[in-house]
N, C-alpha and C positions, 0 to 999 in steps of 0.2 A: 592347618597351615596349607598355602596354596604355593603348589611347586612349579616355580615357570622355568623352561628349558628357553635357547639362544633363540631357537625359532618364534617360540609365543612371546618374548622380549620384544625382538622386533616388528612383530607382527600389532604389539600393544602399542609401541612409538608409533611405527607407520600412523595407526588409526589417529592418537592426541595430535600428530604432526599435520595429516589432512583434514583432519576435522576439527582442528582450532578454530577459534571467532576470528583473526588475522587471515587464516587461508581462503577462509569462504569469503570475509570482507574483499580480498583482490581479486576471489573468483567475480564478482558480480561487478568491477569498476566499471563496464561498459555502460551500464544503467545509470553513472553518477554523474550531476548535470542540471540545468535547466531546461523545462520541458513546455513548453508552450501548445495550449488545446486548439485543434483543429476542429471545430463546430462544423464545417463542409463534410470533412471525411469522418465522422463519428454520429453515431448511428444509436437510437433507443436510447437517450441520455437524458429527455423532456426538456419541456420546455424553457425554462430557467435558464440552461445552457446552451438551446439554439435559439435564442430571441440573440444574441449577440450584443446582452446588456451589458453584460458584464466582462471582465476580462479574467482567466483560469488559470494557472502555471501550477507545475510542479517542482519541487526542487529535491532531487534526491543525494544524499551525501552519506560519505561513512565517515561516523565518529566511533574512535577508538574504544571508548566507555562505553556508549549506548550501541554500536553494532550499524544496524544500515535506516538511517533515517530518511521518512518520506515525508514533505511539507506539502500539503492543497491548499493554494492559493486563491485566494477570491478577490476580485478586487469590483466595486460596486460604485453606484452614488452614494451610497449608504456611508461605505468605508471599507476597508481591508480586514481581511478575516483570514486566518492562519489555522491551520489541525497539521498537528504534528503526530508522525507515527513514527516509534522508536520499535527497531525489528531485531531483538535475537537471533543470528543468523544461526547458530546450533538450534533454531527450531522449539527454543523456553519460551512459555507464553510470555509476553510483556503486557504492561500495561499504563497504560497514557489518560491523564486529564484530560476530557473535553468540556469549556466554558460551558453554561448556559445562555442558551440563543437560539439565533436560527440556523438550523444545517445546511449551507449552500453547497454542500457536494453530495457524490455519491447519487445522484439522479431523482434527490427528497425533491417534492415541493412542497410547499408549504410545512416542514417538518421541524421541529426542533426537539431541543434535547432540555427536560424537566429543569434540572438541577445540573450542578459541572458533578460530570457521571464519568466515573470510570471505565474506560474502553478496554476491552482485550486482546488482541492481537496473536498470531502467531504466524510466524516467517517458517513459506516448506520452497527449500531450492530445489532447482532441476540439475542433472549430471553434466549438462553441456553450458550452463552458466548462461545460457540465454535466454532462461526465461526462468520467473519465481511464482509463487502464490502467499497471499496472502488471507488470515481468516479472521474476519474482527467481529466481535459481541459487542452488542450496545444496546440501551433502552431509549429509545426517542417518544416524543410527545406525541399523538395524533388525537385528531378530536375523538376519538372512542376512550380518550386515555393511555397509559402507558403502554408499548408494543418493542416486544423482543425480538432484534434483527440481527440476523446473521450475514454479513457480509462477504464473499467470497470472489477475490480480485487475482486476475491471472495475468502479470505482466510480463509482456512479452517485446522484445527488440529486434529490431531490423537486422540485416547481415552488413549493412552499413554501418548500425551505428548510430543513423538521422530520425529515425522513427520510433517511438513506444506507443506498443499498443496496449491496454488497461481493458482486460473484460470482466465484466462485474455481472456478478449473479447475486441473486439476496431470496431467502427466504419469504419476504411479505409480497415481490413482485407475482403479478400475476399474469403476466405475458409469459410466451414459453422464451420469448426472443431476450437475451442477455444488453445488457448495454456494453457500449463500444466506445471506450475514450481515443482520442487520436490525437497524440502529441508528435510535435518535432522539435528534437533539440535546440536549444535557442545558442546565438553565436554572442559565447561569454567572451 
């Protein structure tokens, strides 16, 4: 049997208290919002998304159930294309359906995804709430066949408020230089 004294009592609240999924979801509300991509100021992203075919938004939200949700918007001649990412904010992997199709984010071309493939996910915050990472696994199609990508996105916010910036690293790029999303909050 494990004997807790007044000190380690409160020391075990404090930690459930600040480290609930409710405290971290309020730490991070400056990120929640619409976010519209800046193809001028974002850098290493290919071509797809500086030909300025298409139009790009983000929309980040917290839901109580699923924790901190991130949407990549596409929008095309094609048609609108949605990937939703549902974030554990205690840092538990999650994991999201993605259809089968083509990947218009993430700085693919021409890439898609086999089958609707399970994505991985996991949500790591920073101590200052302005900035988080995320790490997603996934299998996409390329013409050599299946290939396992590791995704690694660091978002980070303005001291305004006005600006998110998205830097994305992945395991199959072979530049040393990361890509660089450049969104500005959109006025809801």
């Amino acid at each position: 049997m494990i004997k807790l004294n007044s000190h380690s009592i409160r020391e075990v609240f404090l930690i459930l208290v600040f480290m609930s999924p409710q405290v971290v979801l309020a730490q991070y509300e400056n990120f929640y919002g619409l976010w519209n991509f800046d193809k001028n100021m974002s850098k290493n992203v290919g071509a797809f998304f500086e030909s300025g075919e298409m139009r790009y938004y983000k929309k980040i939200f917290r839901d109580e159930a699923k924790g901190i949700v991130i949407e990549d918007h596409t929008v095309t001649e094609a048609g609108h294309k949605t990937i939703r990412l549902e974030l554990n904010p205690s840092g538990i992997p999650t994991f999201s359906i993605w259809p089968k199709g083509d990947l218009a984010i993430f700085s693919f071309e021409a890439v898609a995804i086999a089958n609707d493939d399970t994505v991985r996910a996991v949500f790591q915050g920073s101590p200052d709430s302005t900035s988080f990472d995320t790490n997603l696994y996934l299998d996409v199609l390329v013409s050599q066949g299946n290939s396992n990508v590791v995704l690694n996105d660091h978002y980070q916010i303005s001291k305004d408020g006005k600006t998110l910036t998205v830097i994305e690293t992945r395991n199959s790029r072979k530049q040393n230089s990361p890509a660089t999303y450049v969104f500005h909050r959109a006025n809801e």
